[in-house]
LUMNUPA-68327 format. One record per residue (C-alpha): y, z, x. Coordinates in steps of 0.5 Angstrom, whole numbers, always signed. Example, Ala and Ser with C-alpha at 12.3 -4.5 7.8 and 13.67 -1.06 7.14 Angstrom:
BEGIN
+-------+-------+-------+
!    c2 !    c3 !    c1 !
+-------+-------+-------+
!    -9 !   +16 !   +25 !
!    -2 !   +14 !   +27 !
+-------+-------+-------+
This chain:
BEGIN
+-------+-------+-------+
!    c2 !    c3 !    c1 !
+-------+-------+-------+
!    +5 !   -57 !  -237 !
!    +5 !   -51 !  -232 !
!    +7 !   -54 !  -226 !
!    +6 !   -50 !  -219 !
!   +13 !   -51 !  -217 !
!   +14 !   -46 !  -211 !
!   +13 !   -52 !  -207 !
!   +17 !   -57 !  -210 !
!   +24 !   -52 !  -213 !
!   +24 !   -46 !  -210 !
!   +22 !   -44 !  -217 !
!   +17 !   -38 !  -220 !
!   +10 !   -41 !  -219 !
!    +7 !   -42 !  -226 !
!   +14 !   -44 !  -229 !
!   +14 !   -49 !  -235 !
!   +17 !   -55 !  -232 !
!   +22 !   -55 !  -238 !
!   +24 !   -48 !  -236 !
!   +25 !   -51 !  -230 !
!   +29 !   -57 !  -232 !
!   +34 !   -53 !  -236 !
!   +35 !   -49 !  -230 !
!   +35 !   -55 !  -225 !
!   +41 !   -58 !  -231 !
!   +45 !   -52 !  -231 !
!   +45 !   -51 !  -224 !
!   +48 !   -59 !  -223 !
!   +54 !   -57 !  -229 !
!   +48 !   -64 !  -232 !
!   +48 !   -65 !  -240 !
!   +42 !   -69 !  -243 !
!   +41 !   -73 !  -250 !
!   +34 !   -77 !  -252 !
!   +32 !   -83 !  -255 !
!   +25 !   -81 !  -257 !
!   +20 !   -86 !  -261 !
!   +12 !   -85 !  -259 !
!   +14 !   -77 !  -258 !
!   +17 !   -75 !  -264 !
!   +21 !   -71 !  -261 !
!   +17 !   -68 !  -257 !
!   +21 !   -67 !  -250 !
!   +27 !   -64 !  -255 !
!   +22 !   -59 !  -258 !
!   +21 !   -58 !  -251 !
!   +27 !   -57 !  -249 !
!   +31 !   -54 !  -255 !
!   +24 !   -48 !  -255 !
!   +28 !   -46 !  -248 !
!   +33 !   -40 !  -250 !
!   +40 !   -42 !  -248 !
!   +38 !   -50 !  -248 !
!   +45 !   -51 !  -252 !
!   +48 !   -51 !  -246 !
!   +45 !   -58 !  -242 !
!   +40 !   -61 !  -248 !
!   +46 !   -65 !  -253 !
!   +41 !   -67 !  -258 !
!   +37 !   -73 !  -260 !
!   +34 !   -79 !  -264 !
!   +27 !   -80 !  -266 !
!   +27 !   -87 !  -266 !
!   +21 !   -90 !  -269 !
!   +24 !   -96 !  -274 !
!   +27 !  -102 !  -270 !
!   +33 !  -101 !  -274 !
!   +34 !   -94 !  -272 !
!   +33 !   -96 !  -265 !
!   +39 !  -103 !  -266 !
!   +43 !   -99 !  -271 !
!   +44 !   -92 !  -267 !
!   +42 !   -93 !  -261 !
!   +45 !  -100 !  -260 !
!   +38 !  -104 !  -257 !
!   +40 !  -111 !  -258 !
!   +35 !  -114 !  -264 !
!   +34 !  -120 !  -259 !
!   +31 !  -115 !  -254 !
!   +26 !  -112 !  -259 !
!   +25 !  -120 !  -261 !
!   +24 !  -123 !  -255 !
!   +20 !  -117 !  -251 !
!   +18 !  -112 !  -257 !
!   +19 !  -104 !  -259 !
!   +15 !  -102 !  -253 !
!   +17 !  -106 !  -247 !
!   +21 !  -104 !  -241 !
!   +28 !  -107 !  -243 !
!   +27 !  -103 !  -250 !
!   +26 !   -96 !  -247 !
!   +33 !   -98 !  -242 !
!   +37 !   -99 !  -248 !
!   +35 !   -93 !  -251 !
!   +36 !   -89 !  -245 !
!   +44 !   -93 !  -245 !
!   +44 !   -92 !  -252 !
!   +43 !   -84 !  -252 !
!   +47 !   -83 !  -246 !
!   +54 !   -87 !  -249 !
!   +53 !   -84 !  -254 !
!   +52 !   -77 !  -252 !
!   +56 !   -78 !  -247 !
!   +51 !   -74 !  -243 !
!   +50 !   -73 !  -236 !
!   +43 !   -77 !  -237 !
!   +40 !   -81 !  -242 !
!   +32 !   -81 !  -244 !
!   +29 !   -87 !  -247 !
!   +22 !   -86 !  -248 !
!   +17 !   -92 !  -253 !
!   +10 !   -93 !  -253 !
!    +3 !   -94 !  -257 !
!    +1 !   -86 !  -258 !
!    -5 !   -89 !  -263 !
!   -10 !   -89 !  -265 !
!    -8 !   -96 !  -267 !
!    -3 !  -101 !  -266 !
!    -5 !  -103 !  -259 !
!    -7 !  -110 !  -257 !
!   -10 !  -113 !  -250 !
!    -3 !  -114 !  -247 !
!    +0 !  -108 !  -250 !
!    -6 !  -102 !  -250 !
!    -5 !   -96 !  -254 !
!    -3 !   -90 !  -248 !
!    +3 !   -96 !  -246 !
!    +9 !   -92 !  -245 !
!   +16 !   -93 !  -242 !
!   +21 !   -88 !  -240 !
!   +28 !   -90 !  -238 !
!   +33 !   -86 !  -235 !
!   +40 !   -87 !  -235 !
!   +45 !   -84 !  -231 !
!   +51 !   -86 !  -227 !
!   +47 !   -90 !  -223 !
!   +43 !   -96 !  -225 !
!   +37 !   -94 !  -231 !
!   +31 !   -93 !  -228 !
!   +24 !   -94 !  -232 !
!   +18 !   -92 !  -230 !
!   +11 !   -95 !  -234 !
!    +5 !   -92 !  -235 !
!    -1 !   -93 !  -238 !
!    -4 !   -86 !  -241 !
!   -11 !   -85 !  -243 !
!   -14 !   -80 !  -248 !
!   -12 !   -78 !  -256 !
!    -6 !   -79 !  -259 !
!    -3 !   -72 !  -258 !
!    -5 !   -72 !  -250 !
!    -2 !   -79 !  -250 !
!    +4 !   -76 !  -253 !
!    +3 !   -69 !  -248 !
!    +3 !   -73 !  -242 !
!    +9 !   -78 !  -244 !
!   +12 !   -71 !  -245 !
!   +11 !   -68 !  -239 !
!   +12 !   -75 !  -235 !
!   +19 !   -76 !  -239 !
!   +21 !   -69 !  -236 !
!   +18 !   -70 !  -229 !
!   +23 !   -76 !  -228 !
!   +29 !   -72 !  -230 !
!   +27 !   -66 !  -225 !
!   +25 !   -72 !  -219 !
!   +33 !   -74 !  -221 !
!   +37 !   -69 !  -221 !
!   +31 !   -67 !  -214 !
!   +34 !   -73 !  -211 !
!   +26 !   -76 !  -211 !
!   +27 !   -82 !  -215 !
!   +31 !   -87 !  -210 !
!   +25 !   -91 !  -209 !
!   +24 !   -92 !  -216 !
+-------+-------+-------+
């Protein structure tokens, strides 16, 4: 996504808002790491296009099976049975989980219901989570996207890298 971001960083107009992130990072001394399960490993690629990357981005898993998300990243199996795979407790512990296991600055988390399929009335396809840890306590956030499986991955992938930058901006205190 390009993102006119004079008004919001001070930053060139039509920047690509991973260019932007990996700057915001670097300029913070920041570290990421992802936990990606409806992306695919999306925002990764995303990030690790941007030449120097290695400098903030530490890495990733892209956890679409429970035992990935239990065994690596640590989410507890009576989280995935008691809310589900896509539910806010699971992107939290994904988001810990990286983190902790990174040791990065901040930790993303990211699960949902890409489609075509696998979505119900309670949990409709487009349904994403994207948690973020840090020092602080985990923040998520829910949305509810609307469009094809690779706009519905687009969209988590751009809303997961907004949240970083509203972090490392300070904006996400209300949140």
């Amino acid at each position: 996504m390009v993102y006119s971001s004079d008004s919001i960083t001070g930053k060139d107009e039509g920047e690509m808002l991973e260019d932007m992130v990996g700057k915001m990072l670097l300029a913070k001394g920041m570290t990421v790491a992802l936990a990606e399960s409806c992306t695919g490993g999306l925002v990764m690629k995303r990030l690790s296009d941007i030449p120097g990357s290695s400098e903030y981005f530490l890495g990733g898993i892209v956890s679409y099976s429970n035992e990935i998300k239990i065994d690596l990243l640590g989410v507890p199996k009576e989280t995935i049975a008691e809310f589900g795979a896509v539910s806010e407790q699971t992107a939290r512990s994904m988001a810990d989980g990286i983190k902790k296991l990174t040791s990065s600055s901040i930790g993303v988390g990211i699960t949902g219901i890409a489609g075509p399929g696998g979505g119900t009335p309670q949990k409709p396809v487009g349904l994403v989570y994207i948690a973020l840890a840090s020092d602080n306590p985990v923040k998520c956030q829910k949305f509810n996207f609307t469009g094809d499986r690779n706009e519905i991955r687009l969209s988590a992938a751009d809303a997961a890298l907004n949240m970083i930058r509203e972090y490392i901006l300070g904006l996400d205190r209300n949140r």
